[in-house]
N, C-alpha and C positions, 0 to 999 in steps of 0.2 A: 504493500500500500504506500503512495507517495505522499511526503509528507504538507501535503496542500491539503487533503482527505483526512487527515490526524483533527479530533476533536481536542481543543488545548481547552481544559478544566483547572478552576479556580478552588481551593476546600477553603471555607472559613467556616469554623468552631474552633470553640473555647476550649477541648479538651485532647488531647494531643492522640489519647489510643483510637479517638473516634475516627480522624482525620487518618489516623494511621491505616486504621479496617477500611476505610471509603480509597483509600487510594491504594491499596492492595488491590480489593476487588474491581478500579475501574483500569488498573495497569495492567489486569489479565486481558484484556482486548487490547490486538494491535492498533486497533484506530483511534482510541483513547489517549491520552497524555496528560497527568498531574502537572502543571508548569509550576503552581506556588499552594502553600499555605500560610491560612493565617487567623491568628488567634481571636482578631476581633475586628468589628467593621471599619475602624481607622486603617487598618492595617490591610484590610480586605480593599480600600478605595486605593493605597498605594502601591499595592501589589496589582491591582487590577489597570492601573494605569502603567506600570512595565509591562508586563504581561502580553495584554488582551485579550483575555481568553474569551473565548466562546459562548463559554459557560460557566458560569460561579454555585454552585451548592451552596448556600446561602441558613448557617444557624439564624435563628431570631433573640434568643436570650443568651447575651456577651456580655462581660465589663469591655469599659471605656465607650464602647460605640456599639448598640444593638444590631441585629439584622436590616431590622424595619429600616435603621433611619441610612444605614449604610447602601438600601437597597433603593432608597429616594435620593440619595445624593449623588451614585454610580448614573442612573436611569434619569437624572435630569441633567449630566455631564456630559457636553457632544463627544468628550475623548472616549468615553466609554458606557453609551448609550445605546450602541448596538451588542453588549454582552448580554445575552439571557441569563436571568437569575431566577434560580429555584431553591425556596425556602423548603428546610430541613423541619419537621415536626412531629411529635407525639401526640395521640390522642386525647392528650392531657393539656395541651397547650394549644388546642385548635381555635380560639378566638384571635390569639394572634397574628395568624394565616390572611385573616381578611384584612388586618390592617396593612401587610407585607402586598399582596394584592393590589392594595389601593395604590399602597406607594411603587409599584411596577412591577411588580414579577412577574412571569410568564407561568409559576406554577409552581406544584409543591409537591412534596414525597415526604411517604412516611419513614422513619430511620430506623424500622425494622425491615424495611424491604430485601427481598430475594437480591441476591447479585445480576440474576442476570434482566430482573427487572429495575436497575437499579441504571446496567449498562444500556437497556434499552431506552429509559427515560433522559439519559441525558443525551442522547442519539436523537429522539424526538424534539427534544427543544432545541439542539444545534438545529435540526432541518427546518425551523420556524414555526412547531405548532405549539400549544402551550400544554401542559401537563395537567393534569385536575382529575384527578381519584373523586370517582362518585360518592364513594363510603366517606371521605373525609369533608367534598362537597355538602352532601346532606347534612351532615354534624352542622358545617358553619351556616348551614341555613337556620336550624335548631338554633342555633348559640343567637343570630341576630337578631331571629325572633322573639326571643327570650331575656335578651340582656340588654339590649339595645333599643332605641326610642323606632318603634315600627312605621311611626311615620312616612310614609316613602317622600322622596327630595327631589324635585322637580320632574314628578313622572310625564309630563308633557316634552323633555327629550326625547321620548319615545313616538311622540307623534309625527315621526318622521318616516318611520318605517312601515311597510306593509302589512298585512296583520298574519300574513305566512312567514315574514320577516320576523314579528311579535315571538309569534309561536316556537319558533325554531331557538330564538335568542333566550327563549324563556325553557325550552330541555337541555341548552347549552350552560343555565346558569344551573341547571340540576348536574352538573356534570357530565353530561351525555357526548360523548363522541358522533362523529360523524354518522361511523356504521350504525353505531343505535340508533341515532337520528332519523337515520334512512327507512331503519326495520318500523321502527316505532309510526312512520307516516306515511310509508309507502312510497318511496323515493328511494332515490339511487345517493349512497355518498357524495358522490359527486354534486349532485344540484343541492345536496344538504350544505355543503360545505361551500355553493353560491352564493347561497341566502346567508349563510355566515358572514362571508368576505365581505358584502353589500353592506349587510348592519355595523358590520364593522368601522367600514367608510364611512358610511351616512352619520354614525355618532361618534367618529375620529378615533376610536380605541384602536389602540396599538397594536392588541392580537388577543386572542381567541379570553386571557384569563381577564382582559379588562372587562369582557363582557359580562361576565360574572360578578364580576360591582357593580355596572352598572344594572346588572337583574335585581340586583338587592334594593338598591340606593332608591331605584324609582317605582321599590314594588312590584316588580314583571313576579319576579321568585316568588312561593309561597310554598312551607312546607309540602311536603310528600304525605 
């Protein structure tokens, strides 16, 4: 494999064996490549500014500089606003997630994950779609319904879009992939993932995981 094809991967967490296990298991594939670590999101923006990686793995609770705020400062930095970042979480910390979210991630994995769904997730966000686990999905819909002022925030953003546009943007904030998409409507991936792209434009989101705030924010979402 030529090294233009090599995904170069960022590790930041706090804890040295974690980082240790995550880049053993993404160094077992030749097209992977650890380029840095780093203990915490200061460290993670200047590391990412030598670097450039691809992709940053991204903990949310650090000393000095958390995930979240590390991951709004990378993502609103033109030097390093094209690195996808995917927060790191346990099902014990999933309200965090949507704040990491807001401030730009493209997705998120749980840190019990398989290896080799671990190497295929960061494979997916290098090729530009965003990650989002249905089971962890659902929980933060729970959590903002529950914790959070249910209000929805300017749901008339939404009045932009088609109401098969509506529809599709509102199983995507359920976590729903493509193919589900497809199965679930009766449509082919492909024109699922139209209606995706479209909504996408039409309400400026970055990629697939800001829709997912914006299903929240304006109400589309509603538990399962």
């Amino acid at each position: 494999m030529s090294a233009a094809t090599v995904i170069r991967v960022l590790l930041v967490d706090d804890q040295v064996l974690v980082r240790a296990g995550f880049r053993a298991l993404l160094e077992h594939s030749d097209d992977i490549e650890v380029v840095g670590e780093a203990a915490h999101g200061a460290e993670a923006i200047t590391l990412a500014h030598q670097h450039q990686p691809d992709v940053i793995l991204m903990d949310i609770r650090m000393p000095l500089m958390d995930g979240i705020e590390a991951t709004r400062r990378l993502t609103a930095d033109a030097r390093t606003s094209s690195c996808r970042i995917v927060v790191l979480t346990t099902f014990d910390h999933d309200e965090y997630v949507f704040d990491a979210l807001r401030a730009g991630a493209s997705g998120f994995l749980l840190k019990a994950i398989e290896p080799e769904e671990l190497r295929g997730g960061v494979r997916v966000i290098a090729g530009g779609e965003s990650l989002l686990s249905p089971s962890v999905t659902r929980r933060l819909i729970q959590d903002f319904v529950t914790r959070r002022d249910p209000r929805p925030t300017a749901p008339e953003r939404l009045d932009v879009l088609t109401d098969r546009e509506r529809e599709i943007m509102g199983l995507v904030g359920h976590g729903l992939s493509n193919d589900e998409i497809g199965e679930q409507l009766y449509v082919s991936p492909a024109t699922a993932k139209t209606h995706v792209n479209r909504a996408m434009t039409k309400l400026g989101a970055r990629d697939r995981a800001q829709l997912v705030v914006l299903a929240y924010e304006t109400g589309l979402v509603e538990p399962l």
